[in-house]
C-alpha positions as CSV (number, residue, x, y, z in Angstrom):
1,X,-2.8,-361.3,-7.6
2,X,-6.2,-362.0,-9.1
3,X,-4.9,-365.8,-9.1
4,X,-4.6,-366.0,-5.4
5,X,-7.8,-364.2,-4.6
6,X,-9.8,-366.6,-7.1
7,X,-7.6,-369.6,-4.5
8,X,-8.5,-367.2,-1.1
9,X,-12.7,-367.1,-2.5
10,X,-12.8,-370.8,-3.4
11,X,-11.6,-371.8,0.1
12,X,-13.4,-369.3,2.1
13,X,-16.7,-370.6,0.0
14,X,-15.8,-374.2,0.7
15,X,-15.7,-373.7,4.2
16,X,-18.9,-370.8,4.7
17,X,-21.0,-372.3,2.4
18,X,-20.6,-375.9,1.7
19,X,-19.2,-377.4,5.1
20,X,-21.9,-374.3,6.8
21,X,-18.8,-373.6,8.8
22,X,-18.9,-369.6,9.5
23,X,-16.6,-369.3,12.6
24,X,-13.4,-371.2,10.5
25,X,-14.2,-369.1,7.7
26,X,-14.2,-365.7,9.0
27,X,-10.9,-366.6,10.7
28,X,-9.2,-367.7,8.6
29,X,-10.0,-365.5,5.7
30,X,-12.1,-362.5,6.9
31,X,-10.4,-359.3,8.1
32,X,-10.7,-357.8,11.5
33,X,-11.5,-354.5,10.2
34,X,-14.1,-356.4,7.8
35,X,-16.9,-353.6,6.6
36,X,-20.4,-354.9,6.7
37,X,-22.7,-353.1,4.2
38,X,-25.9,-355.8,5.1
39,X,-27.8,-353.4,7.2
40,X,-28.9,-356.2,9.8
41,X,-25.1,-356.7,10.6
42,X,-22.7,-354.7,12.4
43,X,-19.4,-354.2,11.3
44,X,-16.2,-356.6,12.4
45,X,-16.3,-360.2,11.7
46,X,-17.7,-361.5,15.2
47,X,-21.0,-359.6,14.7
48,X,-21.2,-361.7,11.0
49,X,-20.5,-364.6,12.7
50,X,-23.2,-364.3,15.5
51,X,-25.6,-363.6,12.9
52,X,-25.0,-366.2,10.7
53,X,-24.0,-368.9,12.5
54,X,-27.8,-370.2,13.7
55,X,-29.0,-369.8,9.9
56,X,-25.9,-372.0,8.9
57,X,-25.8,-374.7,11.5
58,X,-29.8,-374.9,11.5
59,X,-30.1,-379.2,10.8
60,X,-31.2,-378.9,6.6
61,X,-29.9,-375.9,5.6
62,X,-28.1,-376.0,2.4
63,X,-25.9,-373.1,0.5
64,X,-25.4,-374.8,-2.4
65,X,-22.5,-372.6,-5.0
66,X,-23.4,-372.2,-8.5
67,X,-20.8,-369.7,-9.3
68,X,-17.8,-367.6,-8.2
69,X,-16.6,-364.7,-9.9
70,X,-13.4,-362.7,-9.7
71,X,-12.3,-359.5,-10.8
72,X,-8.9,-357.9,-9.3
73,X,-10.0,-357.5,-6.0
74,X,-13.5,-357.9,-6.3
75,X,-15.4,-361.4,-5.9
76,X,-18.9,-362.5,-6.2
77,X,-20.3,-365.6,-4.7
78,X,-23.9,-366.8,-6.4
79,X,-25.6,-369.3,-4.0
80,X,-28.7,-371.1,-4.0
81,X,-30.0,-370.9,-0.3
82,X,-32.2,-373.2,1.5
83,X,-33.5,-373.8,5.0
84,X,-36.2,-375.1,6.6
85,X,-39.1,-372.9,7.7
86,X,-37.8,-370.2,4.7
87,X,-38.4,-370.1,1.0
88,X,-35.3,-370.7,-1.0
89,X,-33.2,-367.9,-2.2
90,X,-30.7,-366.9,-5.0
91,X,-28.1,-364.8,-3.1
92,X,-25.0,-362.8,-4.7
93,X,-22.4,-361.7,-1.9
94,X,-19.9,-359.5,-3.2
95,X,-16.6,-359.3,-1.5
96,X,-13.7,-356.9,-1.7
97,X,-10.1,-358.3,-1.1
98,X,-6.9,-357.0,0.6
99,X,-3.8,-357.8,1.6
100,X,-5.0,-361.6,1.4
101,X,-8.4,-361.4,3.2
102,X,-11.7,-360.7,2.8
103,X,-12.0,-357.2,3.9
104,X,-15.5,-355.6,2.8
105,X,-19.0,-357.8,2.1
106,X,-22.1,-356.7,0.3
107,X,-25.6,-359.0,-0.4
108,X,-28.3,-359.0,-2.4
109,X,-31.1,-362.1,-1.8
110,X,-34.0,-362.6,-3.9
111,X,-36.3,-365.2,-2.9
112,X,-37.0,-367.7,-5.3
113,X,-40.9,-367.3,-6.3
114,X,-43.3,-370.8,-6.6
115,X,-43.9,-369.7,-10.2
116,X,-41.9,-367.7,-13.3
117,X,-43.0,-366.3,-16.1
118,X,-40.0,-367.9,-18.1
119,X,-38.8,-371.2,-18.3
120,X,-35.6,-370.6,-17.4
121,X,-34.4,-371.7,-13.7
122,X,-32.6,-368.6,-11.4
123,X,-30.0,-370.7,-11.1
């Protein structure tokens, strides 16, 4: 199964991320009963959505994939995020998987600072 939920990820990130299409994304591949654990987003995949959807479409944003992991019915999507009027950001959305969707999302974000103490890019 893990081979069709690595296929079900890479598509759902082609569409959310790279072509900044949320709506198509969520339904085709998201869940109706889709938990939310982001605390500034309800549950259900309309409320996702609505939330993302300006952030997405907004002319110059980019969500550019470096990696996507996947583990049985776990994924992890690293993305380098960037849009005007915010500082850039490394963000890690996990995903859980059933039945052939998406079905459970948690995020982490970490803004990418103007200075590191290492040489060595977040990304």
């Amino acid at each position: 199964m893990a081979h069709g939920n690595r296929e079900l990820v890479t598509e759902f990130a082609r569409i959310f991320y790279t072509e900044r299409d949320p709506r198509t994304a969520f339904a085709r591949f998201v869940s109706p009963d889709y938990i939310q654990h982001n605390p500034g987003l309800e549950d259900g995949p309309e409320a996702a959505v609505e939330g993302l959807e300006p952030k997405f479409r907004a002319e110059g944003a980019r969500f550019e994939i470096q990696r996507i992991l996947v583990d049985g019915d776990l994924a992890v999507v690293h993305v380098r995020a960037s849009r005007p009027g915010a500082p850039p950001a490394a963000v890690a959305d996990f995903y859980r998987i059933a039945d052939g969707l998406l079905v459970e999302h948690w995020d982490v974000l970490q803004p990418v600072p103007a200075e590191s103490a290492n040489p060595h890019p977040m990304f």
